[in-house]
C-alpha positions as CSV (number, residue, x, y, z in Angstrom):
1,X,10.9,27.9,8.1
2,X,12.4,26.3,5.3
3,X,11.8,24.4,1.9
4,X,13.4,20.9,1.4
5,X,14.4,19.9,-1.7
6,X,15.5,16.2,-2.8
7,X,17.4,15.9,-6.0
8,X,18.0,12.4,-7.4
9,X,18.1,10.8,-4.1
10,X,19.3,7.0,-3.7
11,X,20.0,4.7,-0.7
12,X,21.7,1.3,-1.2
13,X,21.9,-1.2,1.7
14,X,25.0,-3.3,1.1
15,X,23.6,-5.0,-2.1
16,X,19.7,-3.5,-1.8
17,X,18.2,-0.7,-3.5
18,X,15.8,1.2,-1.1
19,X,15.6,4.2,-2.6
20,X,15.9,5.0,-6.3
21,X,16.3,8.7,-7.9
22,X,13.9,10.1,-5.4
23,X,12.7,13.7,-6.4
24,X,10.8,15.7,-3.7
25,X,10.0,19.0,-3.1
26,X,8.9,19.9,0.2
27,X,7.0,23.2,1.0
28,X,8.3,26.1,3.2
29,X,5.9,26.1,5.9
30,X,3.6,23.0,5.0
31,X,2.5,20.2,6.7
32,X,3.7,17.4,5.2
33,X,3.3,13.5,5.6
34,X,5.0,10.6,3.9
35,X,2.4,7.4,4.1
36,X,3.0,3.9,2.7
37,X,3.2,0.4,4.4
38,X,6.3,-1.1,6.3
39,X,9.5,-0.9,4.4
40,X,7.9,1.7,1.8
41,X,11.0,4.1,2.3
42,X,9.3,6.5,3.9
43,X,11.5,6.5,7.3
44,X,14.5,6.4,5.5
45,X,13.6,9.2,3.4
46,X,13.3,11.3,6.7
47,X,16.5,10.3,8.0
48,X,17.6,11.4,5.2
49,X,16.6,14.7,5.6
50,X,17.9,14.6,9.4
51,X,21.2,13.5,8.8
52,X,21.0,10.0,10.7
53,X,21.1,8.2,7.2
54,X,23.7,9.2,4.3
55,X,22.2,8.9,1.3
56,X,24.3,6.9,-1.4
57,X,23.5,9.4,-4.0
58,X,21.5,12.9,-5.0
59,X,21.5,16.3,-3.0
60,X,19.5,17.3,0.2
61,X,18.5,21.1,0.2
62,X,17.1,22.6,3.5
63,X,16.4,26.4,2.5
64,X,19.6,27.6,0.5
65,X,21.7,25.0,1.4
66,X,23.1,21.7,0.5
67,X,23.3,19.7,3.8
68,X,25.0,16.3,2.4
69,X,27.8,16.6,4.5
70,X,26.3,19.1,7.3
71,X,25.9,16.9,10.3
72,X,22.6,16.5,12.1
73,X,23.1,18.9,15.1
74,X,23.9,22.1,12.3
75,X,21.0,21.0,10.1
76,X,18.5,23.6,12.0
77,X,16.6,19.8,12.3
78,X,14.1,19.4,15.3
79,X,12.9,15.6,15.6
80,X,10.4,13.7,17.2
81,X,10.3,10.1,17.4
82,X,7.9,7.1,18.3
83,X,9.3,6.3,21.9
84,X,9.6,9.7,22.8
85,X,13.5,9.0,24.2
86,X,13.2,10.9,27.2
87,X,15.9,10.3,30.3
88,X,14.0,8.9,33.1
89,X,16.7,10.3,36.2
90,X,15.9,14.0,34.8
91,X,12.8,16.3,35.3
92,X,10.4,17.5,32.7
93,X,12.1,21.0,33.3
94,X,15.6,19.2,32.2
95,X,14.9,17.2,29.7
96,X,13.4,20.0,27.5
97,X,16.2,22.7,28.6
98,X,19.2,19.9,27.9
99,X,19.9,20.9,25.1
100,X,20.1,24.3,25.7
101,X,22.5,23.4,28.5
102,X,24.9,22.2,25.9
103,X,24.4,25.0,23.7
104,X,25.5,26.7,26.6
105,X,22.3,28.8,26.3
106,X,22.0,31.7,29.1
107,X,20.1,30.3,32.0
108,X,17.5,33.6,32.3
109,X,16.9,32.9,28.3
110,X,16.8,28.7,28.8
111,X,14.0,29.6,31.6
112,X,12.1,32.0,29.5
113,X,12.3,29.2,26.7
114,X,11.2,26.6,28.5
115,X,8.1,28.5,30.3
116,X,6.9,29.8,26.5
117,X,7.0,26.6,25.0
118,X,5.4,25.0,28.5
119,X,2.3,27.0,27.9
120,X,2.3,26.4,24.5
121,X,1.8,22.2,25.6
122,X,-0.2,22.9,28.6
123,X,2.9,21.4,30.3
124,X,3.6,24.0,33.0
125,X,1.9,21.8,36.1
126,X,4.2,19.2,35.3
127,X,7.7,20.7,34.8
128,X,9.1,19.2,38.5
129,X,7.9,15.3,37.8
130,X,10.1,12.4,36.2
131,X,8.7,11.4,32.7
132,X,7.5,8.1,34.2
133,X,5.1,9.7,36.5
134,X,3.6,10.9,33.1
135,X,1.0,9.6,31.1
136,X,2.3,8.6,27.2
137,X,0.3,11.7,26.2
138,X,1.9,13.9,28.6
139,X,5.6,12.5,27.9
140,X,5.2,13.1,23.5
141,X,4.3,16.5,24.7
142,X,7.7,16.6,26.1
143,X,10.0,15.1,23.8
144,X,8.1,18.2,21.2
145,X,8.9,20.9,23.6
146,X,12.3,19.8,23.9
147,X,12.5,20.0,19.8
148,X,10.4,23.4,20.1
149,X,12.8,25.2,22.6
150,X,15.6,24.8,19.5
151,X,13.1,26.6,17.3
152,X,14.4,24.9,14.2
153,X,13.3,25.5,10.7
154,X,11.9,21.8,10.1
155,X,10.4,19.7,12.6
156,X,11.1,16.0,11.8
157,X,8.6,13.2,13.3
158,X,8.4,9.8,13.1
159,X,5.5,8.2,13.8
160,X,5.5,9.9,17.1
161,X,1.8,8.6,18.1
162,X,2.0,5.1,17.6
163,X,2.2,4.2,21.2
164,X,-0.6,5.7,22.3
165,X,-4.3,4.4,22.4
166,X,-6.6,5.2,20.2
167,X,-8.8,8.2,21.9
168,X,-5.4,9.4,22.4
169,X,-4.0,9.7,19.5
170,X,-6.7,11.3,18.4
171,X,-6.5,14.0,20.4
172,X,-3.2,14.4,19.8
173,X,-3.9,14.4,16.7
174,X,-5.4,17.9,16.9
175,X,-2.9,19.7,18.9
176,X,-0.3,18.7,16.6
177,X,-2.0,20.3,14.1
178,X,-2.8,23.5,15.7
179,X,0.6,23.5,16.8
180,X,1.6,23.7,13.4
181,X,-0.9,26.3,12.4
182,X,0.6,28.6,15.7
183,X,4.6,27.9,14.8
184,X,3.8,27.7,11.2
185,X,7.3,25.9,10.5
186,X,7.5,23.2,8.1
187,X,6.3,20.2,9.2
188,X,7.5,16.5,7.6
189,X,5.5,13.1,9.3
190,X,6.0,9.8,9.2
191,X,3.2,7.4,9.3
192,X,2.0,4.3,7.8
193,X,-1.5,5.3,9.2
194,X,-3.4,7.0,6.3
195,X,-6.2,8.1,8.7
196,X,-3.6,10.1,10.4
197,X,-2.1,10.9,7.5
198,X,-5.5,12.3,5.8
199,X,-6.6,13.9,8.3
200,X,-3.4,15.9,9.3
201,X,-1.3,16.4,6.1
202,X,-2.2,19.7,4.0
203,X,0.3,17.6,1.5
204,X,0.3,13.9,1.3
205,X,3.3,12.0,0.2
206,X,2.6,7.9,-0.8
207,X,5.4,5.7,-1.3
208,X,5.8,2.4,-2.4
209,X,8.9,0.5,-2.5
210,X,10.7,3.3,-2.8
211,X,8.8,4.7,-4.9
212,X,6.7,7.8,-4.7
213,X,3.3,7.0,-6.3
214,X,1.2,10.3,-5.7
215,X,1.8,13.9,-4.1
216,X,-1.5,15.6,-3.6
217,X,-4.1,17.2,-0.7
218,X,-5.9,14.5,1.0
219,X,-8.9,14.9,-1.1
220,X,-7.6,14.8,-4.6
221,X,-5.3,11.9,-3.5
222,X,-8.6,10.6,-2.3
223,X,-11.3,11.4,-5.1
224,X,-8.2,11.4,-7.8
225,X,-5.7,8.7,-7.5
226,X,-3.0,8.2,-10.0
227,X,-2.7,4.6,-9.9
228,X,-4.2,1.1,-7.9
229,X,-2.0,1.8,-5.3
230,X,-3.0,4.8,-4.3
231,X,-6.4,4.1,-4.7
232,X,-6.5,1.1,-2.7
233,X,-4.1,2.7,0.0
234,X,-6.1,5.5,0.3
235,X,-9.7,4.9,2.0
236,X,-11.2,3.1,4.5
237,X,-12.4,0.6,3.5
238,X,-10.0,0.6,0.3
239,X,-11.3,1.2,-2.8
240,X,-13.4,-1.6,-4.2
241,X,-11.1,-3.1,-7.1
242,X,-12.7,-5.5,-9.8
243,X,-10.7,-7.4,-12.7
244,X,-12.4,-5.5,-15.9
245,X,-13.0,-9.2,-17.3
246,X,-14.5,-10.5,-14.5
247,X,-17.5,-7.9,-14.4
248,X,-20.4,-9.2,-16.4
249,X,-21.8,-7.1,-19.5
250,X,-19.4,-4.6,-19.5
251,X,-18.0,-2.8,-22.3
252,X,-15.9,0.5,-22.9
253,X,-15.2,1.8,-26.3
254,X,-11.4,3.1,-25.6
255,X,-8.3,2.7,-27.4
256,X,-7.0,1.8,-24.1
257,X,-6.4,-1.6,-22.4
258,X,-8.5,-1.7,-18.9
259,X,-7.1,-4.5,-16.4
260,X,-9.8,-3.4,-13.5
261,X,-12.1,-0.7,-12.5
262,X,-12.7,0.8,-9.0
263,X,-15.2,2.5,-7.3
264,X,-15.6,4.2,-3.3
265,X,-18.0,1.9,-1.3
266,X,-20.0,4.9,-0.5
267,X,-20.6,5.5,-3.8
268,X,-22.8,2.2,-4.4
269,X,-26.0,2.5,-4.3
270,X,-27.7,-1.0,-2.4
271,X,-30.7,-2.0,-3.6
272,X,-31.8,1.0,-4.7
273,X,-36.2,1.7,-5.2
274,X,-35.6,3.7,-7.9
275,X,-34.7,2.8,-11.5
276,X,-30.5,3.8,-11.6
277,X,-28.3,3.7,-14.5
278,X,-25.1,3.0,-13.7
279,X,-22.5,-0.4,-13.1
280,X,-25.1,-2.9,-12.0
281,X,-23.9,-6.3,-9.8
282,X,-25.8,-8.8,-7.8
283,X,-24.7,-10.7,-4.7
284,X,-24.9,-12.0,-1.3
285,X,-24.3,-10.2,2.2
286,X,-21.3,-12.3,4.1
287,X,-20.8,-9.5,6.5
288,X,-22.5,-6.6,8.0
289,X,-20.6,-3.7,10.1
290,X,-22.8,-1.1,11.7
291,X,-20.5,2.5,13.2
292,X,-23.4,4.3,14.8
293,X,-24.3,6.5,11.7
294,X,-22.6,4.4,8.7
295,X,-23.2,0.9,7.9
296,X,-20.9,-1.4,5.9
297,X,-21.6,-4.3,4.1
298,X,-19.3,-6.9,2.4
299,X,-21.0,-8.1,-0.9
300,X,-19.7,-11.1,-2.5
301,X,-20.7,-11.7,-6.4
302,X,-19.5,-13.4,-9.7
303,X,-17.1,-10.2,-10.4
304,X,-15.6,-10.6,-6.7
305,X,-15.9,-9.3,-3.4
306,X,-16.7,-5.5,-2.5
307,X,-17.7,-3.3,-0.1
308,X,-20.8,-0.8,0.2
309,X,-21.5,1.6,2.8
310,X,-24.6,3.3,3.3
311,X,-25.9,5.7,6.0
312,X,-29.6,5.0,5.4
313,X,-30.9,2.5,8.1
314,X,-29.5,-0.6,8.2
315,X,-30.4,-4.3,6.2
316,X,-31.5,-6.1,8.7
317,X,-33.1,-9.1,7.0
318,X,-32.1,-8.9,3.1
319,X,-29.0,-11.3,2.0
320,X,-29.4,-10.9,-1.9
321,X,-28.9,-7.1,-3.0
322,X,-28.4,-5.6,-6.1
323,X,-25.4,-2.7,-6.2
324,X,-25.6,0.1,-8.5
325,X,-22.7,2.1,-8.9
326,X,-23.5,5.2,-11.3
327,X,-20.5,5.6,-14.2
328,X,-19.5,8.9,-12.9
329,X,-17.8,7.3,-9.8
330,X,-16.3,4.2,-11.8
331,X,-12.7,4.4,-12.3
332,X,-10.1,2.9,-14.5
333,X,-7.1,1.1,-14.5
334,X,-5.0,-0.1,-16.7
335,X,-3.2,-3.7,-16.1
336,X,0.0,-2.2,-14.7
337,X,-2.6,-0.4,-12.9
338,X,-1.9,3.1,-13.8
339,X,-5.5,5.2,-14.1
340,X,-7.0,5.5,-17.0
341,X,-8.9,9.0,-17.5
342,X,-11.4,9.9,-19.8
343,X,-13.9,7.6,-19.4
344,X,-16.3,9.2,-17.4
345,X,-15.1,8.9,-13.7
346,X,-15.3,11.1,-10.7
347,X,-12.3,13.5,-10.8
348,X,-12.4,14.2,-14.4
349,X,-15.8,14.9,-14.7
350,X,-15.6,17.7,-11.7
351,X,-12.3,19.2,-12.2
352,X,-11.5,19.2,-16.3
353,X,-14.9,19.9,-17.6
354,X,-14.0,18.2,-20.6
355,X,-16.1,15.9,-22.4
356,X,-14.7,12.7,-22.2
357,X,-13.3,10.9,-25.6
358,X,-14.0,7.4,-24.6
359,X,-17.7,6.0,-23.7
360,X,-19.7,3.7,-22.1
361,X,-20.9,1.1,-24.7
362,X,-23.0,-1.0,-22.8
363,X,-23.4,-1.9,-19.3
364,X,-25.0,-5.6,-17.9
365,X,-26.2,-6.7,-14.2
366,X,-24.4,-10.2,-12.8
């Protein structure tokens, strides 16, 4: 196991700036995932850390040492990548012992290695097939027991589940994390999937441009988010953003300047019987979704368009609703869309305990 440290890290393509004083600390032993769309930096960042990118400036730390100028194979780096690069003309058995061969690794040790690790992946029955006899399931499990057998002290993956259907990748989903929990290594994934990344990171990293906007759990990045990126990245559906202008009747007594406010669209409450105080808006159905259990709608008003979920049963008839959204699960941003605490949402009320030193003046209905 080992902690990864980047200090001040920078990576210019010819004239482009990718990656500007990046500072990251990695965990030893953590499961770690870098999210953000396409051409976020996140990729780069990791091969980075592998050695298959230089970086134009900073340090790279993996446990005590500086590895700027240690070359991938001495790097102690396992990785795993998206299209599993296997070679067809060789056996299960010798792709995952290959590099063992050229390590010049004993062959009594190499075999113990590779029938461990087999068990480990539930790839034993398999060992004497060609990889394209294998299902895309069965060959990722290959490609990580050939990075286990070098029992590195960082496993490296890049969006290794991206090929694979959905039920799939789900259930791969799982063993890589109690794969993790059994080798208890350190752990750094790609993804620009924040379902995956949510529901397998113990330590979520979100980029932007380059950019890192947040580094929290799942949940705090979820119920907590620094800034309208984050917000809206995180969550599905996204976060429901509204321009603060555009809401009728409301008014916040801060010394602040609010640009929008935001709140989760199972926090809305649709039509509801009782009397609720809270961020009142009226609109128009356009679209129902029903998931089994959850049902989402998409509300269109005079402050914009939003989504509610609910679990009760579903609206079959009603177009015009009226949304309630209680001020405890309102957030604030400002209009470079950095949060704005203090003013009563979610995460402030339940972790500070602080009173908050801006209020709720008044609050109007569309």
């Amino acid at each position: 196991m080992a902690k990864i440290v980047l200090k001040n890290i920078s990576k210019v393509y010819k004239d482009e700036t990718v990656i500007s004083n990046l500072n990251l600390t990695i965990k030893d032993g953590s499961f770690t995932v870098l999210v953000g769309p396409s051409g976020c930096g996140k990729s780069t960042t990791l091969r980075m850390i592998a050695g298959l990118e230089k970086e134009s400036g900073g340090e790279i730390w993996i446990g005590d040492k500086c590895v700027n100028d240690t070359a991938p194979g001495h790097r102690d780096v396992a990785m795993v990548f998206q299209n599993y690069a296997l070679y067809p003309t060789m056996t299960v058995r010798e792709n995952i012992e290959f590099g063992l061969k050229n390590r010049k690794v004993p062959k009594q040790e190499r075999e113990a290695l590779v029938r461990d690790i087999c068990e480990i992946v539930a790839l034993t029955p398999y060992l004497d097939k060609k990889p394209q006899t294998l299902s895309g399931g069965q060959r990722q499990r290959v490609a990580l027991a050939r990075a286990m057998v070098k029992k590195p002290q960082v496993f490296i993956l890049d969006e290794p589940l991206s090929n694979l259907d959905a039920k799939l990748r789900n259930q791969m989903r799982t063993e890589l994390i109690q794969l993790h929990q059994r080798l208890k290594t350190t752990f750094v994934y790609v993804t620009h999937d924040q379902v995956e990344a949510m529901s397998m990171g113990d330590e979520i990293v979100v980029m932007n441009k380059g950019v890192i906007q947040q580094i929290d759990s799942p949940m705090k990045l979820y119920n907590d988010p620094d800034n309208l990126f984050t917000a809206q990245f995180i969550g599905t559906p996204a976060m429901n953003i509204l321009k603060f202008g555009d809401v009728p009747g409301l008014r916040v007594e801060t010394q602040e300047t609010i640009g929008h406010i935001g709140f989760r669209a199972e926090h809305a409450l649709l039509s509801p019987k009782e009397p609720a105080d809270g961020l009142a808006i009226e609109g128009e159905i356009i679209t129902r979704e029903s998931l089994g259990a959850e049902h989402i709608y998409q509300i269109k008003s005079a402050a914009g368009t939003f989504f509610v979920k609910t679990f009760l049963a579903p609206l079959e008839t009603a177009n015009h609703v009226r949304v309630v959204v209680p001020y405890r699960y309102v957030y604030y941003f400002d209009p470079n869309g950095g949060r704005i605490r203090g003013i009563g949402g979610l995460a402030e009320n339940a972790g500070s305990g602080k009173a908050a030193e801006n209020k709720l003046v008044a609050v109007g209905g569309a």
